[in-house]
C-alpha positions in Angstrom: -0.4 -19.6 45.3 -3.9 -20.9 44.6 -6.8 -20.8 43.0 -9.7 -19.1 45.5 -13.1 -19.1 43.2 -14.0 -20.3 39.6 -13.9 -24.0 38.0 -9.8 -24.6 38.8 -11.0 -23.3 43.1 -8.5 -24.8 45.4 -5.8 -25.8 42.9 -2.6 -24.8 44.1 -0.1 -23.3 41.5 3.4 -23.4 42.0 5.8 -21.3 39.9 9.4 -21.6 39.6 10.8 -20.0 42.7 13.9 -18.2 40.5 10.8 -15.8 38.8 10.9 -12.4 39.2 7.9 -11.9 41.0 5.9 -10.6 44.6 2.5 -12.4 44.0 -0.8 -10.9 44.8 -1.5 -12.4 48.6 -4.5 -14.9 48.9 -5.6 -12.4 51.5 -5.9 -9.4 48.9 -6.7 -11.4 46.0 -9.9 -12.7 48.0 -10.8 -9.2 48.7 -10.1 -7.8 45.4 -12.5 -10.5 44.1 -15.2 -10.0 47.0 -15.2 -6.2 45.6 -15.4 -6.9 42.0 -17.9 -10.5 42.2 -21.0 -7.7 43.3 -20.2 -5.4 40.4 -19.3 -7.1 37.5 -20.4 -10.4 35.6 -17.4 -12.2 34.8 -18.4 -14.1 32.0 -18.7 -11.1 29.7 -15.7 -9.3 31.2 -12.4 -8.7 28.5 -9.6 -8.2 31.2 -5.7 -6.8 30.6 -3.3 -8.3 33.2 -0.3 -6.3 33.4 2.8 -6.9 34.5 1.1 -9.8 35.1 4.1 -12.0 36.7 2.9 -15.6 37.4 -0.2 -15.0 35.8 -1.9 -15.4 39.8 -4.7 -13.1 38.3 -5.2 -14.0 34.7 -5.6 -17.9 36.2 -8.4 -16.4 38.8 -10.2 -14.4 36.1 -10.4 -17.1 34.2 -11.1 -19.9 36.2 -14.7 -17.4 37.1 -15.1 -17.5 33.0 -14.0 -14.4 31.7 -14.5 -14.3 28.4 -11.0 -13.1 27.3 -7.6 -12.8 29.6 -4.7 -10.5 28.1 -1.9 -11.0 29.9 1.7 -8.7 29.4 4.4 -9.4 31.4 8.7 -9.1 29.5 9.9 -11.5 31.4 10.6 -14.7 29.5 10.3 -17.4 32.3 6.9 -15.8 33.9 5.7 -15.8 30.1 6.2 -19.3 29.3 4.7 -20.9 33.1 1.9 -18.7 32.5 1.5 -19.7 29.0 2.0 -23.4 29.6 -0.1 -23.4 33.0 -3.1 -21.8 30.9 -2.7 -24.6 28.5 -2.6 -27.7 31.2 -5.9 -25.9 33.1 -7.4 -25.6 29.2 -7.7 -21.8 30.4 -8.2 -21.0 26.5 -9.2 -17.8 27.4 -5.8 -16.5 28.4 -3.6 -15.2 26.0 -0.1 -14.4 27.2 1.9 -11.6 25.8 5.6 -11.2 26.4 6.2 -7.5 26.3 7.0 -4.8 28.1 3.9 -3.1 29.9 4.6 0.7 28.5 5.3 -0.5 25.0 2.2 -2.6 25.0 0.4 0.1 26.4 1.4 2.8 23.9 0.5 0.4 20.9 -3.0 -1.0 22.1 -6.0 -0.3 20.3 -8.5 -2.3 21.8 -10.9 -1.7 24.9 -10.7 -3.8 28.3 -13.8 -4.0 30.5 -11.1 -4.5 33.6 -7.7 -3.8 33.6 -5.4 -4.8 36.5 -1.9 -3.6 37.0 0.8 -5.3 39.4 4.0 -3.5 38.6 7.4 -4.2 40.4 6.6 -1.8 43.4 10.6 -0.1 42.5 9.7 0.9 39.7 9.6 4.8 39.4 6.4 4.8 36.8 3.5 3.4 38.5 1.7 6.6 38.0 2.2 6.5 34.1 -0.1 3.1 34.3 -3.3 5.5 34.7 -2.1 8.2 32.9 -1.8 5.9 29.3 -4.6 4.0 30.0 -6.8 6.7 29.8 -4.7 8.9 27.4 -5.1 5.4 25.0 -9.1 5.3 25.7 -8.2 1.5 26.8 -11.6 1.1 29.4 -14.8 0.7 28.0 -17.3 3.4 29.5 -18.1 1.1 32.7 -14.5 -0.3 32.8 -12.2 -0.4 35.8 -8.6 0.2 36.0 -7.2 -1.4 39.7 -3.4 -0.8 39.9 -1.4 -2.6 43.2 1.1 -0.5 44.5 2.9 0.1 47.4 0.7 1.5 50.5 3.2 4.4 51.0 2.9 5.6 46.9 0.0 7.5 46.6 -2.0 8.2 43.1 -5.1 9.3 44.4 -3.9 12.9 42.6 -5.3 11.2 38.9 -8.4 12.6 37.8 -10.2 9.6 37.3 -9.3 7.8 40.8 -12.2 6.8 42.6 -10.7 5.3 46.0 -7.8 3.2 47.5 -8.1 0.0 49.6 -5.2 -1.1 51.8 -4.1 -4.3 52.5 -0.8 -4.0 55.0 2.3 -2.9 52.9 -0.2 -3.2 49.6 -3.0 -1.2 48.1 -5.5 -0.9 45.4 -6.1 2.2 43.9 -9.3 2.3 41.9 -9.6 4.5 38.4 -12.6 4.8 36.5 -14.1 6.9 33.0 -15.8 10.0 35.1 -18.1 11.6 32.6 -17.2 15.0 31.3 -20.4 17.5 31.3 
């Protein structure tokens, strides 16, 4: 795993192999980021990682400057290597959450500019993600919710999905505020 962009670009992270986790690919992390670096300024971007494992993401959002990295994943070990890898990098913008994802989700309050979602792809609930984050009001009215998911699981049947981008056995399905007239 490493860092592709940002002030940490080219470090090389490398978790504990007994975590829990199926990392991001470089290969759709880069395009993931090629998307987002033409529509977004990073520096004033407030971004939820959930289910966010390793913390591949948080580190790459932060090392491009985001102003603020929430980051909720339950599992104690991928909690405390994100936590402690934030704090060697002086990522100060991450703030790591142990919790679980639906929990958190039910009791936030606060608005995200970006939210990305990378559950465990065997996990029947993938398609709740979208429905509470937009039942909670949790994107700001030019926010973006981009949840990973296996290719095969579709959720292009939420109202406020905008497109899907496959990469091999992965895709991103793209969710956004669609104004109501």
């Amino acid at each position: 795993m490493r860092i592709i962009g940002g002030k940490l670009k080219g470090i090389r992270i490398t978790p504990p192999a007994n975590l829990p986790v199926r990392p991001t690919t470089d290969m759709a992390k880069e395009a993931l980021f090629n998307i987002l670096i033409n529509q977004y300024d990073f520096e004033d971007l407030r971004v939820l990682d959930l289910f966010s494992g390793t913390g591949n993401l948080s580190l790459e959002f932060a090392s491009r400057g985001c102003k603020e990295v929430i980051s909720v994943d339950k599992n104690t070990g991928c909690y405390n290597f994100l936590k402690n890898t934030a704090k060697q990098h002086n990522l100060d913008a991450i703030k790591a959450n142990r919790a679980d994802v639906f929990k958190f989700l039910e009791q936030e309050t606060e608005r995200f500019d970006l939210i990305f979602a990378d559950p465990p792809f065997d996990i029947p609930q993938i398609p709740l993600i979208p429905e509470l984050v937009f039942k909670k009001g949790l994107l700001n009215p030019s926010g973006l919710l981009i949840v990973e998911h296996p290719t095969v699981k579709r959720l292009d049947n939420h109202p406020n999905f905008v497109e899907q981008r496959k990469y091999g056995y992965s895709s991103f399905s793209f969710f956004e505020l669609k104004e109501t007239t």
